[in-house]
C-alpha positions in Angstrom: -19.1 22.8 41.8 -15.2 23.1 42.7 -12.6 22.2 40.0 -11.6 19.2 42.1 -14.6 17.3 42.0 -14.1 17.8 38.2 -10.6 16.0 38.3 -12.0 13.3 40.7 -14.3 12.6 38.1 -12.3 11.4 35.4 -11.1 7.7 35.3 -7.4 7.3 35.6 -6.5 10.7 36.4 -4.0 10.0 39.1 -1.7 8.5 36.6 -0.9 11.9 35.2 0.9 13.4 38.9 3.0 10.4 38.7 3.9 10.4 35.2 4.5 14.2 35.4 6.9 13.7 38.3 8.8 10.6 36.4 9.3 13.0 33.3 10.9 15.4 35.4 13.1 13.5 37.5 14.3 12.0 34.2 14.9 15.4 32.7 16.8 16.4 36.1 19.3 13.4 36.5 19.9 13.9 32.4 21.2 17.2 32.9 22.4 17.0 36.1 24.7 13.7 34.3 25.3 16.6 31.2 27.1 18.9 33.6 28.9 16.8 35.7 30.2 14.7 33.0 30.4 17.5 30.3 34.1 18.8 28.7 35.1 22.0 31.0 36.9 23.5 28.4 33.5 23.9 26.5 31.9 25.2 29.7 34.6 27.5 30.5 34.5 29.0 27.2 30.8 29.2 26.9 30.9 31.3 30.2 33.2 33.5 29.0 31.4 34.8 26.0 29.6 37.7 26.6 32.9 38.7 28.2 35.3 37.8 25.3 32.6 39.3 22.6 34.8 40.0 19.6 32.5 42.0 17.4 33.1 45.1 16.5 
């Protein structure tokens, strides 16, 4: 028996593609909003710091 006749099996299984697709859309626009709204000074200075690495 193939895996998918498994899945088709189970009651209420289609809600779990959807849901799985909502939860990342969410966590896309969230941090797509983070950068485009986010300070550029902090941004600039966290891209320059394995550059700027002041240990010695």
């Amino acid at each position: 028996m193939k895996f998918i006749n498994y899945l088709e099996s189970i009651t209420g299984i289609g809600i779990y593609p959807l849901v799985s697709l909502f939860v990342f859309l969410g966590f896309f626009l969230l941090v797509t909003l983070y950068v485009i709204k986010g300070n550029k000074k902090y941004f600039d200075k966290l891209s320059q710091l394995p550059i700027n690495d002041q240990k010695q």
